[in-house]
C-alpha positions as CSV (number, residue, x, y, z in Angstrom):
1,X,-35.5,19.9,6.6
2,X,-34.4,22.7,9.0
3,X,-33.7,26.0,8.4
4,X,-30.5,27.2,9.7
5,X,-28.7,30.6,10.4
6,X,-27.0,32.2,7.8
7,X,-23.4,31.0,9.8
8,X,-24.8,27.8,9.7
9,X,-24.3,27.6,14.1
10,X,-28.2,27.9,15.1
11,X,-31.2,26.3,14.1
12,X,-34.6,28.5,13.2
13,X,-36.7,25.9,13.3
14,X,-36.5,24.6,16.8
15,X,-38.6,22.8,19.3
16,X,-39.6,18.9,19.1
17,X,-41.5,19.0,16.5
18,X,-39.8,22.1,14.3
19,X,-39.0,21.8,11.0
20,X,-40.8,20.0,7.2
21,X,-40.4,15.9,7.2
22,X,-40.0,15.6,3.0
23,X,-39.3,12.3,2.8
24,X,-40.9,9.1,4.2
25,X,-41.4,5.8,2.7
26,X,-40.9,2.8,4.9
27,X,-41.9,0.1,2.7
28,X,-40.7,0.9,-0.5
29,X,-37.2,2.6,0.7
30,X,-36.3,1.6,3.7
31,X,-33.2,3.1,5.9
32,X,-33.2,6.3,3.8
33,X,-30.3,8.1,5.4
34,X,-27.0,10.0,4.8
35,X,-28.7,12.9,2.5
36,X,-27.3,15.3,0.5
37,X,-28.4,18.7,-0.9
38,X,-27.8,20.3,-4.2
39,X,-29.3,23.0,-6.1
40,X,-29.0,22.8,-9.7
41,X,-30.6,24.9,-12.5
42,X,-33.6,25.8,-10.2
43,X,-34.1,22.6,-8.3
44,X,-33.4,21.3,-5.1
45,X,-31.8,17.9,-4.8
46,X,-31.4,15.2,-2.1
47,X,-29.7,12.6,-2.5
48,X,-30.1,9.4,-0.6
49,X,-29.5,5.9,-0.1
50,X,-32.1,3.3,0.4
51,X,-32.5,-0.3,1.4
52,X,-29.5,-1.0,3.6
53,X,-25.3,-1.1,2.8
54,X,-25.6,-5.5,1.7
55,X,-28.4,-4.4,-0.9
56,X,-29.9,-1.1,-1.2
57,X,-30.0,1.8,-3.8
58,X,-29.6,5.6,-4.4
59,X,-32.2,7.6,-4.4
60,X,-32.5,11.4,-6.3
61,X,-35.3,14.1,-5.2
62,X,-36.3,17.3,-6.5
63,X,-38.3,19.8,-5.8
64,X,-38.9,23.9,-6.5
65,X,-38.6,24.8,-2.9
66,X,-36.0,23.2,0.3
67,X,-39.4,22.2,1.8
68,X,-40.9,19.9,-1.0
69,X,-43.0,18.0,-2.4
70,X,-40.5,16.4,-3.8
71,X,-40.2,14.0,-6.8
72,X,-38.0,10.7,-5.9
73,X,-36.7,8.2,-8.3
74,X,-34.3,5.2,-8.0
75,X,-31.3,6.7,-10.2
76,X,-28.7,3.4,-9.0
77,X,-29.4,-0.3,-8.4
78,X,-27.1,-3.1,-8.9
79,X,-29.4,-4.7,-11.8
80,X,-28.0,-7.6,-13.2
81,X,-24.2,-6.5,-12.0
82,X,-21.9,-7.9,-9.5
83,X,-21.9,-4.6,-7.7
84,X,-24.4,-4.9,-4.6
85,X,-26.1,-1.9,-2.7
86,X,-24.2,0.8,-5.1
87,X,-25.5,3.6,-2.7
88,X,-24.6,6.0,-0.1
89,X,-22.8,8.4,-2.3
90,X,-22.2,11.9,-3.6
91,X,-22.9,13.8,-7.3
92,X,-19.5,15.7,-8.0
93,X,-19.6,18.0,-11.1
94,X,-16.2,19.3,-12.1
95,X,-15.2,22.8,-13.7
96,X,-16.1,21.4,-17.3
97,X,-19.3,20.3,-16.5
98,X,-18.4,16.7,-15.9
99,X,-20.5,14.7,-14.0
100,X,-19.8,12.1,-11.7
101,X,-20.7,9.8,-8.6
102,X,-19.0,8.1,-5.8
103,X,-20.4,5.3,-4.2
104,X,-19.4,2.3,-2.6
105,X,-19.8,-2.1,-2.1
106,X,-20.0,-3.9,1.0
107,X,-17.5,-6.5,0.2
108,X,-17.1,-8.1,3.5
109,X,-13.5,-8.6,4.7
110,X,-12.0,-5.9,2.0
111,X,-14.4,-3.6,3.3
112,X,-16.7,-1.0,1.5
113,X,-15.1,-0.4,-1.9
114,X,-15.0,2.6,-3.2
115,X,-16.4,3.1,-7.1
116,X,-16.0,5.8,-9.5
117,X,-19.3,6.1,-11.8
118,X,-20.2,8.6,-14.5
119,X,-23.3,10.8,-14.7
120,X,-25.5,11.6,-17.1
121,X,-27.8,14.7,-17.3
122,X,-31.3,13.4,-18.8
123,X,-33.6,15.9,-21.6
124,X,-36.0,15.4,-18.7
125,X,-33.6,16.8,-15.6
126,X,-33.2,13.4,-14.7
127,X,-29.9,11.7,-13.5
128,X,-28.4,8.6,-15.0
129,X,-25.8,7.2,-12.8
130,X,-23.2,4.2,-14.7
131,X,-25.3,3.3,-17.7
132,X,-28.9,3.4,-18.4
133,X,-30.9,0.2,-17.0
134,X,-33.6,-2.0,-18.2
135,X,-36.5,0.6,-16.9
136,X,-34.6,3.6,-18.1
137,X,-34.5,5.6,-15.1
138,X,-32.5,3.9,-12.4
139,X,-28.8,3.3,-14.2
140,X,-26.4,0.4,-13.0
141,X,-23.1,0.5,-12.0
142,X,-20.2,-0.1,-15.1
143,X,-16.4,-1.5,-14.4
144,X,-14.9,0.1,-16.9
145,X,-15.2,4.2,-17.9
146,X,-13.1,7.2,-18.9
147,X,-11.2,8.8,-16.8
148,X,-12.7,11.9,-15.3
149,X,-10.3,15.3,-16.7
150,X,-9.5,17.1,-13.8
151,X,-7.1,19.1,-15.8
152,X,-7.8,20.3,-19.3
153,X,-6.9,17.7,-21.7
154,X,-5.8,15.3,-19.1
155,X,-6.9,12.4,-17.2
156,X,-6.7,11.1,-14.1
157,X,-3.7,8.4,-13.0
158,X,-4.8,7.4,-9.5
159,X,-1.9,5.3,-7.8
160,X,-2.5,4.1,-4.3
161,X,0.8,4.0,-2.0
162,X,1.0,0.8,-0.1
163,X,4.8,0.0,0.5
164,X,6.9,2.2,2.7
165,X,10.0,2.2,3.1
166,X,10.0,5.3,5.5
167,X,12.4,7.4,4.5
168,X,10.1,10.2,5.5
169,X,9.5,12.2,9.1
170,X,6.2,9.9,9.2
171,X,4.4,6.6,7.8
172,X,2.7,7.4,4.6
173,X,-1.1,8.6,3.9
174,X,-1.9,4.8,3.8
175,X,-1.5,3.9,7.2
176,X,-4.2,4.8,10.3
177,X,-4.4,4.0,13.8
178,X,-6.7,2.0,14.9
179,X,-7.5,5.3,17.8
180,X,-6.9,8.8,18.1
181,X,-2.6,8.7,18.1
182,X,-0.4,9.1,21.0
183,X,3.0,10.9,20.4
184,X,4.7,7.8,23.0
185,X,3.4,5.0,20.3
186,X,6.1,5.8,17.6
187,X,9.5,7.0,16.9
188,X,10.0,9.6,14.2
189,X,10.8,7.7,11.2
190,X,14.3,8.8,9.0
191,X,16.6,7.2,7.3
192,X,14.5,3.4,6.6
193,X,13.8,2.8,9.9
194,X,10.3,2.8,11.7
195,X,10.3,2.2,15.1
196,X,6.8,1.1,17.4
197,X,6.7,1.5,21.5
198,X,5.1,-1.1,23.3
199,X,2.3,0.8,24.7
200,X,-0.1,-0.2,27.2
201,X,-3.8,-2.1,27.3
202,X,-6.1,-0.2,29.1
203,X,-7.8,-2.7,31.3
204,X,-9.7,-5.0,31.1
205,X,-8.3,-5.3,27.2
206,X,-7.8,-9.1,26.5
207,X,-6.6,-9.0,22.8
208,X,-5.2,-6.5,20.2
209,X,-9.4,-5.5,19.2
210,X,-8.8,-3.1,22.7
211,X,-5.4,-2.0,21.8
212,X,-5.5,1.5,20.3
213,X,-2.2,1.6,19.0
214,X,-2.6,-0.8,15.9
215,X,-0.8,1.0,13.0
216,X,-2.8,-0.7,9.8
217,X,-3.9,0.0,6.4
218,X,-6.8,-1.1,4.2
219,X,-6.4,-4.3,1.8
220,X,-4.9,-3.1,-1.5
221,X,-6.3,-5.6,-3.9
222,X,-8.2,-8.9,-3.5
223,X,-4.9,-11.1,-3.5
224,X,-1.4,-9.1,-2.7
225,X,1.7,-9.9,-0.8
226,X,3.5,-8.3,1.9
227,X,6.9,-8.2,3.1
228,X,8.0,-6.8,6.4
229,X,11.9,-6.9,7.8
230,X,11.1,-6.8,12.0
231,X,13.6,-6.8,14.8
232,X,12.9,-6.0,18.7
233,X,14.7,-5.7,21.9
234,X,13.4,-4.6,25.4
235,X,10.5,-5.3,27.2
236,X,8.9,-7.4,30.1
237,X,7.8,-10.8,30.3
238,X,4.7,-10.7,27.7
239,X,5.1,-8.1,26.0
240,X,4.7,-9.2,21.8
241,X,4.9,-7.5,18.2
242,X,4.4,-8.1,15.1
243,X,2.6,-8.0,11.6
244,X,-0.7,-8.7,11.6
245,X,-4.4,-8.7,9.8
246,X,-6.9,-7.4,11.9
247,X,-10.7,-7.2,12.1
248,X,-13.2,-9.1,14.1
249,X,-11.3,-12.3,14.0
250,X,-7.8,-11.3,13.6
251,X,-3.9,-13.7,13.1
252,X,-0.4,-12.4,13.5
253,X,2.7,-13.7,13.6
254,X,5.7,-11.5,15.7
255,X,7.6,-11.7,18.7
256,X,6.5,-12.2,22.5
257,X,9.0,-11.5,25.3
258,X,9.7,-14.2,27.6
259,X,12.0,-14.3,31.0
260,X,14.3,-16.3,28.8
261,X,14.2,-14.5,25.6
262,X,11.6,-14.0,22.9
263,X,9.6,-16.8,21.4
264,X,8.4,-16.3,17.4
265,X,4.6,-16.9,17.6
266,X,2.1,-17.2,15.6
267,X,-1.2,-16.4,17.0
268,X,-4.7,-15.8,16.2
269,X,-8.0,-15.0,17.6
270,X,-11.7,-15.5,16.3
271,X,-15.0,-13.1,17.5
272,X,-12.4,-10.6,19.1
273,X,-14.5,-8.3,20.2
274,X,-16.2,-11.0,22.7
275,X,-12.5,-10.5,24.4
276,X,-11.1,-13.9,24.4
277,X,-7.1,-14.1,24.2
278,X,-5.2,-15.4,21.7
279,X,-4.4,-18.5,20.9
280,X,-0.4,-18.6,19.8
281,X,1.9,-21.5,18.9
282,X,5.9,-20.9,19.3
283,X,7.8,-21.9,16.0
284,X,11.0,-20.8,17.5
285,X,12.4,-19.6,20.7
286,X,15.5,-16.7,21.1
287,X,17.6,-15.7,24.1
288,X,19.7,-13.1,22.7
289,X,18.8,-9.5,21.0
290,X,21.2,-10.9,18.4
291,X,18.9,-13.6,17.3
292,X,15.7,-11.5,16.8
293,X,17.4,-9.2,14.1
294,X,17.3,-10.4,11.2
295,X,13.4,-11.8,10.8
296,X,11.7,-11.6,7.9
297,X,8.0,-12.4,7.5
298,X,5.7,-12.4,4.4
299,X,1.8,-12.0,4.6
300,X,-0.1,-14.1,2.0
301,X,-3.9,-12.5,1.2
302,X,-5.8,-14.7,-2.1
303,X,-8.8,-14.2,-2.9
304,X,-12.0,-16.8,-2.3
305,X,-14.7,-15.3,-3.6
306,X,-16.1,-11.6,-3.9
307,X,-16.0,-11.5,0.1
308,X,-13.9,-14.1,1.9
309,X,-9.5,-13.9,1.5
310,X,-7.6,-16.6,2.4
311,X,-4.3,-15.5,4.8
312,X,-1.0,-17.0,4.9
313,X,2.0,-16.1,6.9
314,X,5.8,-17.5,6.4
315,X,9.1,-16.5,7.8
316,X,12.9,-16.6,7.7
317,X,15.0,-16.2,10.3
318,X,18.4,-15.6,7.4
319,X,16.5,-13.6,4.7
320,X,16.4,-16.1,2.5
321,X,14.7,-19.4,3.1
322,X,11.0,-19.6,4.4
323,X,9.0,-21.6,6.1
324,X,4.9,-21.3,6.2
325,X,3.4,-20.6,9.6
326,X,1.0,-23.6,10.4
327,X,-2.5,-23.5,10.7
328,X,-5.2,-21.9,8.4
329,X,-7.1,-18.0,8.4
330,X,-10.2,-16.2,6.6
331,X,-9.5,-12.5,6.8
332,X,-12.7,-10.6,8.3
333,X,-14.3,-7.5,8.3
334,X,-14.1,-5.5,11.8
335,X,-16.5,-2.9,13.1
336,X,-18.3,-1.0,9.8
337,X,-14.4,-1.5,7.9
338,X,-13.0,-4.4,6.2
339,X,-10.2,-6.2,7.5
340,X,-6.9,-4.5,7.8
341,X,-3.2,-5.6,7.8
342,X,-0.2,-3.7,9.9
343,X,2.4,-3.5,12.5
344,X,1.7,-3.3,16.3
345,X,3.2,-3.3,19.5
346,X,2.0,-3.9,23.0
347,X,2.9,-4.1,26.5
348,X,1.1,-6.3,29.7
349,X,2.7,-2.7,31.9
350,X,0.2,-1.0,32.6
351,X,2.5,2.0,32.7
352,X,5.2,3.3,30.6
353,X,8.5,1.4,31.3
354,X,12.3,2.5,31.2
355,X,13.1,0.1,28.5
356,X,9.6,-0.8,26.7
357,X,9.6,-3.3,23.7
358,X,10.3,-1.6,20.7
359,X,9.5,-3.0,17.1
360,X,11.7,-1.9,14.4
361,X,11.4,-2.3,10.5
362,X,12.9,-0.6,7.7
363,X,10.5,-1.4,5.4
364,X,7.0,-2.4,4.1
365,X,7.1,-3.5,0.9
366,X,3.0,-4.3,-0.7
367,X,3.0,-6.5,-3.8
368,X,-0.5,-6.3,-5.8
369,X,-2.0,-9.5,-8.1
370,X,-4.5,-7.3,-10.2
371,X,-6.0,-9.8,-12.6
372,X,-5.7,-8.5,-16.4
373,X,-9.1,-8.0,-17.7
């Protein structure tokens, strides 16, 4: 602990060795990090995660003074649950004295999921986070609670937005790029239609895990469905498009620009970021802008297991009948994320052309399979 100036720009304490160390215990919590500090009715609180993201805990300190000694307890472990390393969190307390914490699971390829526990004030001063546990000090996570009431006399009805259909000047909240944005990546959206710019790989980018302009969003569920209507036109001989699920190995199915025309491809790629290329297979070739208009493609995510999802891709070339993509996919995680799905666009020019490729949807349409309790 360091003391700061009151504007909170400056250390006090300063030097090598300045400041208290109030908390060290490498064998019984391990990687203790990401603290946070409360005061409440007198106390000082840190709160921090121990033992690692696969399987660790939260911990809870207090103390009379910022400098310690401090008390620690365990306050969150997974116990006999299926929620592993429920840690590396924050206590929220709302205007009517609610308590409650947010933590997350490492859930390999759909990332670290985000839970919702309650919190319970102890006679003692102690938390209990979920529901008291077997020693009666460290609670476990629950699946099931209250909502919290954010507004007097009613509860929270959280709705995550997954399809677009882009009828707005931008993609929705759900989407992020996989780097900082460039205003040359995408046409405004209005009226249905969003429109991608092949953009350039930096060299010496060998697959999409160096292409900055991936527009993606997070897995929705453990087994959904998306639809996705995609046209192109322009380009230069290998430039390619498409939908696709991305993370450290990564499969999409799109368009790549040939001299003749554009072939419809289906591609993937395992240990991306060792920067192999892809490996594609053609399922149909096109010559004329015509041709390439009217492609529909559906991506398949199911479920195996509470880490591992199954991918599927199939496609129609009228809108109506479909044909399954060969080959086989296992979604997985990228770099400290879980695996993604989106649109993206790229270009072998190493500068910005007259006529770059240009993909084009007018809609993304997400389709949830939430298993009834």
């Amino acid at each position: 602990v360091r003391r700061m100036q009151p504007d909170g720009r400056a250390l006090i304490d300063t030097g090598q060795f300045a400041g208290t160390v109030v908390f060290l215990d490498s064998l019984r919590h391990p990687t203790a990090e990401g603290p946070k500090f409360y005061k409440r009715d007198g106390w000082y609180w840190i709160f921090a995660p121990a033992g690692g993201v696969a399987t660790g805990w939260q911990l809870a300190m207090r103390s009379r003074s910022p400098l310690g000694p401090y008390e620690v307890r365990t306050v969150l472990e997974q116990g006999a649950t299926p929620v592993n390393g429920p840690h590396q969190g924050a206590s929220v307390t709302l205007a009517n004295g609610e308590s409650w914490f947010l933590h997350f699971q490492d859930r390999g390829a759909y990332g670290r999921i985000v839970h919702l526990q309650p919190m319970q004030w102890r006679s003692d001063g102690w938390p209990v986070i979920g529901r008291a546990g077997i020693n009666d000090t460290a609670g476990i996570p629950v699946t099931k609670a209250t909502m919290p009431r954010v507004v007097a006399g009613q509860h929270a009805s959280p709705s995550l937005q997954t399809s677009d259909e882009f009828d707005r000047a931008r993609p929705g909240p759900q989407w992020q790029w996989q780097a900082n944005p460039q205003a040359s990546w995408l046409d405004t959206t209005a009226n249905g239609v969003l429109r991608l710019r092949a953009a350039p790989l930096a060299l010496p980018a060998r697959n999409l895990w160096d292409a900055p302009n991936l527009l993606l969003q997070k897995f929705p569920a453990e087994s959904f469905d998306v639809q996705v209507q995609l046209s192109t036109k322009g380009g230069m001989a290998g430039d390619r498009a498409g939908l696709v699920v991305f993370g450290r190995d990564y499969a999409w199915i799109g368009f790549v620009r040939t001299a003749a025309g554009w072939d419809l491809v289906v591609a993937q790629r395992t240990d991306a970021d060792k920067g192999q290329p892809d490996v594609a297979q053609v399922l149909r070739s096109f010559t004329t802008e015509a041709d390439v208009q009217r492609l529909v493609v559906r991506l398949e995510v199911r479920s195996e297991g509470r880490d591992s999802a199954a991918v599927a891709f199939r496609y129609s070339t009228d809108g109506t009948t479909f044909q399954t993509a060969p080959g086989t996919f296992r979604a997985r995680e990228g770099s400290w994320v879980g695996a993604k799905f989106g649109l993206f666009a790229t270009s072998v020019s190493m500068t910005p052309t007259r006529s770059p490729m240009t993909l084009t949807t007018n809609y993304v349409r997400v389709t949830s399979h939430v298993e009834k309790p």
